[in-house]
N, C-alpha and C positions, 0 to 999 in steps of 0.2 A: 365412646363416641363424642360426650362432648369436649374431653379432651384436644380430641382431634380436630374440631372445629373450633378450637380457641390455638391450634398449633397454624390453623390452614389460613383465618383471621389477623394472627400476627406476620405470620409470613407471608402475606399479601400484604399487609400495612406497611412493613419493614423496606421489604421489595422497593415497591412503589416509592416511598419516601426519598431511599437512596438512588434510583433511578433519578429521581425528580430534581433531587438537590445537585445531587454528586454529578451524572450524565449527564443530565435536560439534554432528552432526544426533542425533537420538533413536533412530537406526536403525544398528545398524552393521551388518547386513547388505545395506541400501543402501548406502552408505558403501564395502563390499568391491566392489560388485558396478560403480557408478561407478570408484571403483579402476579397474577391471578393465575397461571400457570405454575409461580413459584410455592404460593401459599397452597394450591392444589396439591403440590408433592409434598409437602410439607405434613398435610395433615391424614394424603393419604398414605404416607410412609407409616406416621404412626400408628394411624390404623389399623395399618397391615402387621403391624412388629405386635404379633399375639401369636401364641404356639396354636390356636384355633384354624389359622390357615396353613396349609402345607405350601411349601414353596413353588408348585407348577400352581396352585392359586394365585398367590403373589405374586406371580409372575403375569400371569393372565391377568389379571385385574392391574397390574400396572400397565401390562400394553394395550386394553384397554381405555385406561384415564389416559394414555398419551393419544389414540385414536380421538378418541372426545376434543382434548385439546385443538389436532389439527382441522378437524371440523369445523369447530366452534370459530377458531382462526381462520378460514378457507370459506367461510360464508361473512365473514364481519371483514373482514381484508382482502387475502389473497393467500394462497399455498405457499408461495417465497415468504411473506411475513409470518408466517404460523409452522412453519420449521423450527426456527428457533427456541419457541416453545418447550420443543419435544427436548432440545437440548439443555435447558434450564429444569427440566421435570427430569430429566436422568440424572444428571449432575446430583440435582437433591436427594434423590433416591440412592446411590452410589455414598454419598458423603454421610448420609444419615445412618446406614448400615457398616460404615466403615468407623463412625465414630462408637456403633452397639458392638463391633467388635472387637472393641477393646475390655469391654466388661465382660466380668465373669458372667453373667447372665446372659449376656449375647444378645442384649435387648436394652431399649432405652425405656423402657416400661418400669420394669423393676428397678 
């Protein structure tokens, strides 16, 4: 666990930073809250990347953190700006499982 929130931590820092420097959207409370989206998949991928959960878990519990997301985005913004979200939390979740399977363990754990 605490790994995962020093993964959710950086990937939120990371995020944000490059958004800020590289993009400068007009918004930077968008800007946190993508952040924050990103460092969310970030740490909930790794969380999940344990043979503890079976896959219809892990699947659940990610459409779940993506529901959370549009929420959280759809009460602080609007539903058009909190879409995007969900696609910045798939991407990572997609990319992070595509990089653990290249490992013989099939996990970025080990």
């Amino acid at each position: 666990m605490q790994k995962a929130l020093i993964y959710f931590a950086l990937g939120t820092v990371v995020s944000f930073l490059i958004n800020y420097f590289f993009l400068s959207s007009q918004n930077i409370g968008l800007d946190l809250y993508y952040a924050f989206a990103f460092g969310f998949a970030w740490g909930m991928a790794y969380y999940l990347d344990s043979p503890k959960f079976t896959l219809p878990q892990k699947l659940g519990l990610s459409f779940a953190g993506m529901a959370i997301l549009v929420l959280i985005g759809s009460i602080i913004f609007n539903l058009k700006l909190a879409v995007p979200s969900i696609l910045k939390f798939s991407t990572v979740f997609v990319a992070y499982y595509l990089i653990a399977s290249f490992r013989a363990s099939k996990s970025l754990r080990n």
